[in-house]
N, C-alpha and C positions, 0 to 999 in steps of 0.2 A: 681581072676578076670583076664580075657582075657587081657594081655601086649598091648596097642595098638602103631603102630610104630607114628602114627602120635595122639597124643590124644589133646582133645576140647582144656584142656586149659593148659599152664604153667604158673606159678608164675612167675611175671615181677621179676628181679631185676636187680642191678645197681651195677656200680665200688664200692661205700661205705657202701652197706650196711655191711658189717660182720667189717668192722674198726668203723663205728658208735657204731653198737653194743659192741663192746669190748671197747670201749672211755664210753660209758656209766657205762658198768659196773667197769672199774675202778674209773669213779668218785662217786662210794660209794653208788646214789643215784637211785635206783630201782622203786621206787611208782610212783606213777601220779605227771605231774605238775613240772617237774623238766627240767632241759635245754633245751633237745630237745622236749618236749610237747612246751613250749616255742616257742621254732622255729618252730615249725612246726602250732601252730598258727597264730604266726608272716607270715606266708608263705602263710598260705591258705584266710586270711584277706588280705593281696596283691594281689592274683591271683581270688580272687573270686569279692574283693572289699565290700564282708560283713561288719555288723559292728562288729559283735563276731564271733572267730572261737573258739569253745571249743570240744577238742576229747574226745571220749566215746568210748567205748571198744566193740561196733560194729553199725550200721545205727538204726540196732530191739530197741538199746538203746538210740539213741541220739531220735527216734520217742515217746521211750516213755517218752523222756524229756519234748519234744511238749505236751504231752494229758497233764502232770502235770501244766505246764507252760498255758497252757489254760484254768484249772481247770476241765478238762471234767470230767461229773458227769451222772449216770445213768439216763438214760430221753432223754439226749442230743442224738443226730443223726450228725454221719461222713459220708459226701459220699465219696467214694472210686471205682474208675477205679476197676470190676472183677478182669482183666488179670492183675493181680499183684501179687508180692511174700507176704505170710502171712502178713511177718513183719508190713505191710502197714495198715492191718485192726486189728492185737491183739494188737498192744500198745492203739487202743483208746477202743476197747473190752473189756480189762481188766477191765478197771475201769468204766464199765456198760455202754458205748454208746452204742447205736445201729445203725451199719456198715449198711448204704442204698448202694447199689449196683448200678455203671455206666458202661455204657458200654464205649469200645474205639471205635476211629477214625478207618475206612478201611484204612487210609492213614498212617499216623505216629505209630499209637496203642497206641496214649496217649490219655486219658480220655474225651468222648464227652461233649463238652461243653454243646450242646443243648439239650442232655440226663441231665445232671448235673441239668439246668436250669428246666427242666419238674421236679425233685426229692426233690427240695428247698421246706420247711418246715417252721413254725416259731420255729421249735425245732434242726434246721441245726446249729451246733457251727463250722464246719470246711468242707474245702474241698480239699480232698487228693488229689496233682498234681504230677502224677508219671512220668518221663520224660523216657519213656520207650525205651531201645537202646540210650539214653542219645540225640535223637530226641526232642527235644521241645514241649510242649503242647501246646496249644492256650489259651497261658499266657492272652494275652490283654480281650477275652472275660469271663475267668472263674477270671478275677480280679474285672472284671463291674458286675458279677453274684456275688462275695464274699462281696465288695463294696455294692452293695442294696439291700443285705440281710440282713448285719451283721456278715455273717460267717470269718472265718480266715482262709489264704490260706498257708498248709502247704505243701512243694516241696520236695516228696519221690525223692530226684536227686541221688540215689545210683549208677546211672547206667550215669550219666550227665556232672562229672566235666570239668569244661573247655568248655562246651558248653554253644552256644547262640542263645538269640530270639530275632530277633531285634536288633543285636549290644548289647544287655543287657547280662551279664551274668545270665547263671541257676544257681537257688539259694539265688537270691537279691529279688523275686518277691514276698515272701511268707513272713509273719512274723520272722518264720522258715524257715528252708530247713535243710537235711541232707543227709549225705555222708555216703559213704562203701568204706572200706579199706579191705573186702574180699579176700581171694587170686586171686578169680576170674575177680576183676576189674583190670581198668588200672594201677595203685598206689594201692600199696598193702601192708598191715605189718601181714598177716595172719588170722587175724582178727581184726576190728576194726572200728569206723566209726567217725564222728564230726555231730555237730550241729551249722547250720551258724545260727547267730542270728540277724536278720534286725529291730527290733523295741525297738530302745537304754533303752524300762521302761523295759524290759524283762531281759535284759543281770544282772542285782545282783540277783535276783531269779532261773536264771538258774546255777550261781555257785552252790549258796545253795542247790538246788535240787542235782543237781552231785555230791555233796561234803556231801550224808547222809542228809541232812536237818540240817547241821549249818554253819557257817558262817565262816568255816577253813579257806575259800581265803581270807579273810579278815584281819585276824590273821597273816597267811602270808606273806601278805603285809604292813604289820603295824599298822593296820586300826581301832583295837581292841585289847587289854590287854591279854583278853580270847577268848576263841570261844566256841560257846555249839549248844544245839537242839532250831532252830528257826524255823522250818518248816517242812514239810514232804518230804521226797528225798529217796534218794537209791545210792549206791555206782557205778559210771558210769565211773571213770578216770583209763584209759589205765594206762599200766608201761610203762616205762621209755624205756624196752627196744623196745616195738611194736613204741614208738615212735621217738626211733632211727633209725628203719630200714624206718620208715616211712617219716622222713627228709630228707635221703638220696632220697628216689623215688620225693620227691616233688623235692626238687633240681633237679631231673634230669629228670623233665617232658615234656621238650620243648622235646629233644630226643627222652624219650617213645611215645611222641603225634604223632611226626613226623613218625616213627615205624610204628604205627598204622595204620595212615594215609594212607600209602605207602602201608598197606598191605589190605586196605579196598577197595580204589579205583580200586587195580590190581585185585581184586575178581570184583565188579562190571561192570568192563570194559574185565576182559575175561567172564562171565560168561552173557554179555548182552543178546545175541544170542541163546544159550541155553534154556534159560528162555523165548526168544518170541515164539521158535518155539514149544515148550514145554509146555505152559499154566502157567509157572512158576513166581511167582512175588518177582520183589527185593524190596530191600528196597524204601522209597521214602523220600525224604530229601528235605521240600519245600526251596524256593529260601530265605528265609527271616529268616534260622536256619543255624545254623552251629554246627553239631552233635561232639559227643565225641569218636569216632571211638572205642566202647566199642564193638560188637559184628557184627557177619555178619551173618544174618539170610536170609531164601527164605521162600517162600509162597508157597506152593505144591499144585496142582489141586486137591488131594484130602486125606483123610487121609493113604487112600490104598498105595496112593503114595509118600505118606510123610515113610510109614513104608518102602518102596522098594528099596528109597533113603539112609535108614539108614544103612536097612541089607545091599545094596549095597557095599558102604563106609569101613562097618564092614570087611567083607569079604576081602577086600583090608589093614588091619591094621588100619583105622580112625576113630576115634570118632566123628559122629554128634552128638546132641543132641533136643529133643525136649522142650519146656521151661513149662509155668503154668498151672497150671486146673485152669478154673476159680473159684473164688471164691463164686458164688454166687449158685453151684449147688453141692459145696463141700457137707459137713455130718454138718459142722457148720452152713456152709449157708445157709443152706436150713432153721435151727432154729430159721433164723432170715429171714425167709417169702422169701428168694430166690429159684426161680424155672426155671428149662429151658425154654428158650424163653425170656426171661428177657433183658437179653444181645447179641444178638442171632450176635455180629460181634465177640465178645469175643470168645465164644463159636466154631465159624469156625476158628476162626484163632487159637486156641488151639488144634485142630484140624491138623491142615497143615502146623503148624510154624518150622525150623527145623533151627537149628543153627550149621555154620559151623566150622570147627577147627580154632581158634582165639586166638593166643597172642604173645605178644608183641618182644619174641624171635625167634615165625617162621621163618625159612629159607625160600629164593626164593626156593630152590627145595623141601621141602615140601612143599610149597603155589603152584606149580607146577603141584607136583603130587597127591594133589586135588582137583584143577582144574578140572588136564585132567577126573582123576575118575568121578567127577558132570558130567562132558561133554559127557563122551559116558554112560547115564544114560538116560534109556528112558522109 
């Protein structure tokens, strides 16, 4: 594979991760659920204001803690935002729902409400809130849609932490919500992800599930003699060490955020100009969100020109990237009655969407000199 001098993304990391990890492994204790799984609860229940933070060993898993946790059962129907990564429609798949298909916002690319609203069913058990760009959804109207249905609102926030709607944290709105510790995110342990948990009858059934289907936290903690099979689960708890190196990044997230931050803004404000005279669309960050500076994407006039921007770039050493195929014109989706024109915002924007090189170690003279490259691209 072509070396690129500047490529899409690096792996954040921080002063402690590699002394965490060696402090772990000398204290003997490798499996799940051990100090630093601890802390790093402890951390993400303060920073989130959840009432459960429980890690799983990546987002794909702590979602399919949700379908268990909800009992989804074949029959049942999840709607789900197209423009989203699998993860989001096979944890409720699996276990026989059938994925109805939303389209997103021209504005944010988070899930249309008023699409959602037209797709409500008496056989709707949930609806998948993807906070896509770590952008917000319009929490308050698909809560009054889940609210007078019945369904339960679970918040795909992989792409979100630390962001907010309203002064609320993403993440506290959903029954659920779940995190990604990807290398790709902002906080990262290479793979991994959590499950916040907001509705305090859920939080003992969600050990068990994580925990194989018995009641080991319990045992654990004192709470039981024995522990054995009391329910159906699957094995979900990170080691010891993803949750060392993942301690260290939460500690040190004001810093990464700030990074970020710094490097999101100075692409939107040199790249304002460009993009008007260009047909080009940036991001849009309504007044009443406060995004997670997870990625920095443009909106290309066309696909012709979304590919021209890429080879451009390439030719230069950089990595752009383009993001999802929707899901509802995939080879699966189509089996489950999706057809183009369904979603027809998804669809464009999958189309034109192209993300720029982004993370959290970039240099001003790399962030520089892609820039200027975007700039004399026409």
């Amino acid at each position: 594979m072509m070396p690129y001098r500047i490529p899409f993304n690096k792996p954040t990391r921080t002063p402690n991760d590699e002394a965490y990890i060696r402090e772990a492994l000398s204290n003997g204790h490798l499996s799940g659920d051990g100090l630093f799984t601890k802390r790093c609860h402890a951390l993400l229940e303060e920073s989130t204001t959840c009432h459960k933070a429980l890690l799983t060993t990546s987002c794909t898993h702590a979602l399919e803690m949700s379908a268990f946790l909800l009992d989804i059962k074949p029959g049942d129907e999840v709607i789900v935002p197209s423009f989203t990564f699998v993860s989001s429609v096979n944890a409720f798949a699996i276990r026989g729902a059938r994925p109805v298909f939303a389209d997103v916002r021209p504005d944010t690319l988070g899930i249309d409400a008023e699409h959602v609203e037209r797709l409500l069913s008496p056989r709707t058990r949930a609806i998948v809130a993807v906070h896509y760009a770590g952008i917000a959804c319009e929490m308050d109207a698909l809560c009054a849609l889940a609210h007078r249905s019945g369904a339960s609102i679970i918040e795909d926030n992989a792409h979100g932490l630390f962001a907010t709607y309203r002064s609320r944290n993403l993440g506290t709105f959903g029954s659920m919500a779940t995190l990604s510790f990807h290398e790709t995110k902002n906080l990262t342990c290479g793979e991994g992800g959590a499950l916040l948990i907001n509705d305090p009858s859920l939080i003992e059934r969600a050990e068990i599930v994580r925990e194989k289907g018995t009641d080991r936290t319990k045992f654990f903690r004192g709470q039981v003699d024995k522990y054995g099979w009391v329910d159906v689960g699957s094995s979900y708890l990170p080691s010891e060490l993803l949750a060392a190196m993942l301690c260290a990044q939460l500690e040190d997230r004001e810093r990464i955020q700030t990074r970020r931050r710094a490097l999101w803004d100075r692409y939107e404000r040199e790249l304002g100009k460009w993009a008007a005279v260009n047909g080009v669309l940036l991001p849009i960050i309504p007044g009443d969100r406060v995004q997670s500076y997870h990625m920095f994407y443009v909106l290309m006039p066309s696909a012709n020109a979304r590919a021209r921007l890429a080879a451009h770039l390439k030719e230069r050493g950089m990595l752009a990237v383009s993001h999802y195929l929707p899901l509802h014109v995939s080879k699966v989706g189509r089996t489950f009655g999706g057809q183009r024109g369904d979603c027809p915002v998804a669809e464009h924007v999958a189309d034109v969407l192209i993300r720029l090189p982004f993370f959290t170690t970039m240099t001003d003279s790399e962030q520089s000199d892609v820039i200027a490259a975007v700039a004399e691209f026409r």
